[in-house]
C-alpha positions in Angstrom: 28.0 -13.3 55.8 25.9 -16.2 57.6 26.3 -19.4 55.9 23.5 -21.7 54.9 24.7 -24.4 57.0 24.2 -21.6 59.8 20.9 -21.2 59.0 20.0 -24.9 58.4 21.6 -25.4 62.1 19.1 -23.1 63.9 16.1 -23.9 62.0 16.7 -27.6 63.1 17.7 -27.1 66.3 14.0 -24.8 66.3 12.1 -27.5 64.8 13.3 -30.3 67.7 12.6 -27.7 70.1 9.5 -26.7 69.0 8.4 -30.8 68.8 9.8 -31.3 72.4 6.8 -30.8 74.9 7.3 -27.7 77.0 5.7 -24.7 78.2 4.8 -23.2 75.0 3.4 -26.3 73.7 1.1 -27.3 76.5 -0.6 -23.9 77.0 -1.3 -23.4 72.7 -2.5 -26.9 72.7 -4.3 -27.1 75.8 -6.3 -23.5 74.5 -6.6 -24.8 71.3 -8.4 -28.3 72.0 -10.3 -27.0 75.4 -11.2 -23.1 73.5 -10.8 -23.4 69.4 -8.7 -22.6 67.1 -8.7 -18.6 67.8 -8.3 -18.7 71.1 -5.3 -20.8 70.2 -4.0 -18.0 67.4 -4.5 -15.2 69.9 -2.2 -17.2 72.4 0.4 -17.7 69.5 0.4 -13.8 69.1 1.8 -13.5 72.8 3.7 -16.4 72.1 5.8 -14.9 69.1 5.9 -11.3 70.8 7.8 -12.6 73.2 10.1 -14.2 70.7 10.8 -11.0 69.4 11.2 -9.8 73.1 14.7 -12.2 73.3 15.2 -11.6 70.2 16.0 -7.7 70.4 17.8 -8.6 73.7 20.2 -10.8 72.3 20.9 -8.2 69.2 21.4 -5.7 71.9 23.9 -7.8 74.1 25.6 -10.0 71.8 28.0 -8.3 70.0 29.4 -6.8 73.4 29.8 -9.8 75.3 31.5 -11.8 72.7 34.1 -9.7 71.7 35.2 -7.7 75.2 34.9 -10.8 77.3 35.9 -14.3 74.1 35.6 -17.1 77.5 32.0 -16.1 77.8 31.6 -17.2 74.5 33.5 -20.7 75.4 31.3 -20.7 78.7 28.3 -20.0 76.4 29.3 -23.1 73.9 29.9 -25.2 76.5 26.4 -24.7 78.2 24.4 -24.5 75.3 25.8 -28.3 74.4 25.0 -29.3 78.0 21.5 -27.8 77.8 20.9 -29.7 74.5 22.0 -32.7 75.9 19.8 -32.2 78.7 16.7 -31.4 76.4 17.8 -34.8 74.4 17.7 -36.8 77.8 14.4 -35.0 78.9 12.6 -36.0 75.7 13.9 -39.8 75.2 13.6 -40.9 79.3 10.7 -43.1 80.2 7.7 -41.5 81.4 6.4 -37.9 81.7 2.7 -36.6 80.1 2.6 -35.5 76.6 1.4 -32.3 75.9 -1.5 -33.6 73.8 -3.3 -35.3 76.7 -5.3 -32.2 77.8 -7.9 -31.7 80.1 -10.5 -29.2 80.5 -9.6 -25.5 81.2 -11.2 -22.2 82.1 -12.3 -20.0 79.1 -10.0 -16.7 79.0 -11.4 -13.6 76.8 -8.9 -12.2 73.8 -6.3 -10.3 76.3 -6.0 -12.7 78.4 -5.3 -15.4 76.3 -2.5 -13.0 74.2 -0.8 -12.1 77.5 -0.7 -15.9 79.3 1.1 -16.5 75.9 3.4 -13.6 76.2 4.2 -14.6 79.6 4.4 -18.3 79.0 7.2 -17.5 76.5 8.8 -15.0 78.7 9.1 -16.9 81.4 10.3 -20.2 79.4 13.9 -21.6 80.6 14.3 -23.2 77.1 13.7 -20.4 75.0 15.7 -18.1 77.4 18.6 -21.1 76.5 18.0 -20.8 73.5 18.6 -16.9 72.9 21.2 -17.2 75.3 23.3 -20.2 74.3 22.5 -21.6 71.7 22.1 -19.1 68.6 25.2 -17.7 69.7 26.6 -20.7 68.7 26.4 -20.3 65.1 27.5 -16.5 65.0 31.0 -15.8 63.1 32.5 -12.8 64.7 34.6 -12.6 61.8 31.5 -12.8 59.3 30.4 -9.1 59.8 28.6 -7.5 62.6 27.5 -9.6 65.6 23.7 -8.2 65.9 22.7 -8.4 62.3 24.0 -11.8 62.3 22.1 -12.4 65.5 18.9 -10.8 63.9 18.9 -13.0 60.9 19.5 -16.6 62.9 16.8 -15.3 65.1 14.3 -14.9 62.2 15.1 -18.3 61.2 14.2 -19.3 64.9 11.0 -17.7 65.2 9.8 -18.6 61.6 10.2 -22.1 62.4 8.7 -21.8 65.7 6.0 -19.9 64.8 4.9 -22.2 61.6 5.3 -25.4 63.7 3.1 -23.5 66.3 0.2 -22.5 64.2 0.1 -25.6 62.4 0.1 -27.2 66.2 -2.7 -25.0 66.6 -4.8 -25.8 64.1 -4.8 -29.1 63.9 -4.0 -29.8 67.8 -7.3 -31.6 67.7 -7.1 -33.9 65.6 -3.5 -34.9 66.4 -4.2 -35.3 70.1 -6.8 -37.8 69.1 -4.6 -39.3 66.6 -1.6 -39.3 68.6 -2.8 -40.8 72.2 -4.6 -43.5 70.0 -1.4 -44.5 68.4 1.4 -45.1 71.5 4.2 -46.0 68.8 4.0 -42.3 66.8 3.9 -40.7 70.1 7.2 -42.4 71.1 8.6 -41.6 67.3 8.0 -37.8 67.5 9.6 -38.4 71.1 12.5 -39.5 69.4 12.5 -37.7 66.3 12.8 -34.5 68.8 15.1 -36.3 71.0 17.5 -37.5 68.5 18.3 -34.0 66.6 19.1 -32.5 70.1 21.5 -35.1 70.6 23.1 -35.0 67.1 23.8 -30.6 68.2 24.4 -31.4 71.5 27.8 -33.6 70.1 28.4 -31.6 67.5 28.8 -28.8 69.7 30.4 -30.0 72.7 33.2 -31.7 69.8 33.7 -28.6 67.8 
């Protein structure tokens, strides 16, 4: 049975990553400010499709590789808490554009927009990590079955990500505007993001 601790895990570890500019973030927000808020929705549709894509992989794979082959899993542990504490490093270092200083962009029609968010997702490193390395993290191959353990955290992940996402989406005006204008909450989300990653990143390597 997957503890709540478990669960409270991932859905931080979702929340940081969801606040930490990447791939996913840019391309909503960018379609949101420069095309409304539907165009932005649309885009969130391919988006969480794809979440479910890695989702379905990892239930698929999981249970095999952790229990014929236990120092993948150490390898897996290992890497997740070095690519956390990369993420950490990546959000708290000097510099770098924040994903809410858009410029203009071309207008895409309703397929478009839903696939570009499909294969933005797809195609993300981090979320790939995160699938990969990191949710397997808090599986308990003594808890009952691998996948269905898997399947649950993974809900957890992509209800945070999703909620964050939409509420990006529909407000990603207003908090571009409110956020370039105000240089000391742009540096707190920055660290806000930055320090839960670090926090994991510890937690993990020390465990």
């Amino acid at each position: 049975m997957i503890t709540s601790a478990s669960m409270t895990g991932v859905a931080l570890i979702a929340l940081a990553m969801v606040l930490t500019p990447g791939p996913n973030m840019i391309y909503l927000v960018s379609r949101s400010i420069s095309q409304g808020r539907r165009a932005g929705l649309i885009s969130l549709g391919g988006v969480a499709t794809g979440f479910l894509v890695y989702l379905a992989a990892t239930c698929a794979g999981l249970t095999a590789v952790l229990f014929a082959v236990p120092t993948v899993f150490t390898a897996v542990k290992i890497g997740g808490a070095l690519y956390l504490a990369y993420l950490a490093w990546s959000t708290l270092r000097p510099g770098g554009k924040s994903a809410f200083e858009v410029g203009e962009v071309d207008r895409h029609g309703s397929g478009r927009l839903f696939g570009m968010g499909l294969t933005t997702n797809l195609l993300n490193p981090k979320i790939a990590l995160m699938y990969a390395a990191l949710i397997p993290q808090f599986v308990d191959p003594t808890a009952g079955p691998v996948w269905q353990q898997a399947l649950v955290l993974g809900g957890v992940q992509i209800l945070v990500a999703v909620t964050v996402n939409a509420l990006i989406v529909c407000c990603a005006a207003a908090v571009s505007t409110f956020l370039v204008a105000r240089p000391v909450w742009m540096r707190a989300q920055k660290w806000l993001a930055g320090g839960i990653l670090g926090i994991f990143a510890t937690r993990m390597a020390l465990e």
